[in-house]
C-alpha positions, 0 to 999 in steps of 0.5 A: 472251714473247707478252703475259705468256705464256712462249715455249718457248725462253724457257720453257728459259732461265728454267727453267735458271735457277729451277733453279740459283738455286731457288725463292726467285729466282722473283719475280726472275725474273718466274715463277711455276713451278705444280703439281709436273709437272702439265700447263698449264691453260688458266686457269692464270696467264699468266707462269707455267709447270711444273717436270716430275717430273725437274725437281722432283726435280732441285731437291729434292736442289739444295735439301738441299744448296745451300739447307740454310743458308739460309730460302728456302723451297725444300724439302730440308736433309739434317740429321744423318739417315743414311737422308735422306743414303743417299737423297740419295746415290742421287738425286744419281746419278738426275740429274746425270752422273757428273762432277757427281755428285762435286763435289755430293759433295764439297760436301756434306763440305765444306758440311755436315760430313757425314763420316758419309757415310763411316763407315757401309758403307751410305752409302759403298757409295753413293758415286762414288769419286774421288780426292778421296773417297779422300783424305777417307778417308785423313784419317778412316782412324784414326776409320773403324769396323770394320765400315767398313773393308772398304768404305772399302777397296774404295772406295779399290782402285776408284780406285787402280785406275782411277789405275793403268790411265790411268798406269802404261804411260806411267810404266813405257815412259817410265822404261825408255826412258831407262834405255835411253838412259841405258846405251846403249854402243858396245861391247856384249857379244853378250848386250846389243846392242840389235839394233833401234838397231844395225840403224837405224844401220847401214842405210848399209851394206846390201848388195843382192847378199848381201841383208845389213848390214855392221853397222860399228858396234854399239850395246848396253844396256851391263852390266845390273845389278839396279838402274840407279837409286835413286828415292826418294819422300819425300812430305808427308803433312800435311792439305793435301798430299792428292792428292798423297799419293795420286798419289804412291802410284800412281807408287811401286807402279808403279816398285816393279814394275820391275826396273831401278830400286830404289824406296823410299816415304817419308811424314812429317809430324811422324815419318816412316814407311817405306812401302816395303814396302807398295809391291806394295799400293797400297791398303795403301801408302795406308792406311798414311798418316795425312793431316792431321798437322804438317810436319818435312822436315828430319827426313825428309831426315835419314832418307832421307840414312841409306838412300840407299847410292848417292848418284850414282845416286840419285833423291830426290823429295821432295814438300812444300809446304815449310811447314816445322815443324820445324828450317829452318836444319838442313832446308836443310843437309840438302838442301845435304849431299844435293845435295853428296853426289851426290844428284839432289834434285828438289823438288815442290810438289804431286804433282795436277791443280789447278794452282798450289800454295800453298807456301813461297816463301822456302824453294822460292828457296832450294832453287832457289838450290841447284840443286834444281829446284823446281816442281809437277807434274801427274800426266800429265807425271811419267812424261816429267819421271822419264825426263828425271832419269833421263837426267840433262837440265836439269829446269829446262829440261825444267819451261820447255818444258812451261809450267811455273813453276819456283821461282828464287833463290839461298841467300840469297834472300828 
């Protein structure tokens, strides 16, 4: 400042930060903002200077969310009033980036109760999907009006669509290039030479005279069947298992368009509920879950043991945070039974992008104990982890090398 008059550049800083802590941190800051978008006068106080338009607005819509608890005198408070919501929905997008927009949407829910937001189609039309929304409304599906639900469903296929175009190709080459590998032979019949792989390894013997390959060894995708793999997704649908739920979906719709692998798609809670056939729709698949519910894993292992027919070639994903409700003892003999079977059981914590899990650390030590590889996963690297099971490498090894902290213990661990 010169004398009590702010600078410009300290005018930014101290802007900045009227807006972030608002009105009632003036006086800390030693300002005092004037008018509402009005020009400096010459007599107006020195130490004191004006919010612009943007400004004001940018703050009156921080006010009704961020200082709706509190007295401090700045202006705002959404209330229990649908139209202020629908209005403050629109303001936030006016202001702050897309990005931003979201998480002021998920702190007015989590902040202010406000699930009405939606179940009204006017407010919902308003919001900036993301997956956190459509989580929200999967835990709401059952309470979501009629005239709703096209709205909410929409809302929904925007995400899953989006989800789609960022993962299904990194899924679908990772999954047929091990499946590849996986059935590579050495003696293929004419109809199943992989005839890029047998050139390459035979370039050695290339003739320049008859402009030719001796082609000395072949190398073939071996008998093709209808399925070279079973996977199933046996996925916790309980309240904290959200986003994982909704990952989970996307993968599976996805597997369930490739010929080569046999997928089957299966939520619990406290029942369990076969979604398989849901699996071309993703956003039937989705809304055919009810977030929020208790937690019986044994009684989902109990089911998968009933429809897995090929125990060798099987793939079982079950996503839990191994919060158990139901029979323990009985839930870890079934994992163990599963795993004796021939079964490939990889157990993950959480299925999203948040990092660390909170989850149940007796019972992860004990399914490590069993050889069931025990961590979470993000969504970015669950193509590459299915194309190591599919290959049969040492996930173990596979979560190390990607800085991921797996479970350890024994059966008696803990």
């Amino acid at each position: 400042m010169t004398g009590n008059r702010v600078e410009p550049q300290e005018q930014e800083r101290l802007r900045r930060w009227r807006l972030i802590l608002g009105k009632a941190a003036e006086q800390g800051l030693g300002i005092r903002v004037s008018g509402n978008g009005a020009g400096t006068d010459e007599g107006e106080d020195e130490g004191s200077f004006t919010l612009s338009d943007v400004d004001q607005g940018m703050d009156d819509v921080l006010a009704a969310l961020y200082d709706a608890d509190k007295q401090s005198g700045r202006r705002g408070g959404l209330g229990a009033s649908s139209p202020r919501i629908a209005r403050w929905l629109g303001d936030i997008r006016t202001y702050f980036p897309t990005s931003t927009v979201r998480l002021m949407q998920q702190d007015a829910l989590d902040r202010l109760n406000l699930t009405e937001m939606l179940l009204q189609p006017e407010m919902l039309e308003q919001v900036e999907p993301d997956i956190h929304m459509v989580t929200t409304l999967l835990t709401l599906n059952k309470a979501i009006p009629e005239e709703t639900k096209e709205t909410a469903r929409m809302v929904v296929r925007k995400v899953v669509e989006d989800l789609e175009r960022k993962l299904a190709n990194p899924l679908m080459q990772a999954v047929r290039g091990s499946l590849n590998r996986a059935t590579h032979t050495r003696r293929p019949r004419a109809n199943e030479i992989d005839w890029d792989r047998t050139i390459r390894a035979n370039l050695k013997n290339y003739l320049p005279e008859k402009k030719t390959i001796i082609a000395e060894q072949l190398i073939g995708y071996g008998h093709k069947r209808s399925s070279l793999r079973d996977i199933v997704l046996c996925v916790d649908q309980s309240g904290s298992m959200g986003t994982s739920v909704v990952y989970s979906g996307v993968f599976g719709a996805v597997l369930a368009t490739l010929r080569a692998v046999s997928t089957k798609m299966v939520v619990f809670d406290t029942s369990v509920v076969d979604l398989t056939e849901d699996l071309q729709d993703p956003v039937d698949l989705l809304f055919g879950t009810q977030l929020g519910g208790g937690t019986d894993i044994n009684r989902a292992l109990g089911y998968c043991q009933q429809i897995i027919t090929k125990p060798n070639q099987t793939i079982l994903v079950l996503i839990t945070d191994l919060y158990e409700g139901g029979n323990e003892r009985s839930m870890l003999q079934r994992a163990a039974e599963l795993v004796a079977s021939g079964v490939q059981v990889i157990c993950l914590l959480a299925l999203n992008d948040t990092g660390a899990p909170i989850y149940d650390h007796r019972n992860a030590a004990r399914l490590a104990g069993m050889g069931i590889p025990t961590f979470a996963c993000t969504p970015d690297l669950f193509p590459d982890l299915m194309a190591a099971a599919i290959m049969k490498q040492d996930l173990n090894l596979w979560a190390s090398q990607n800085d991921i902290v797996t479970a350890r213990g024994d059966a008696n661990d803990r």
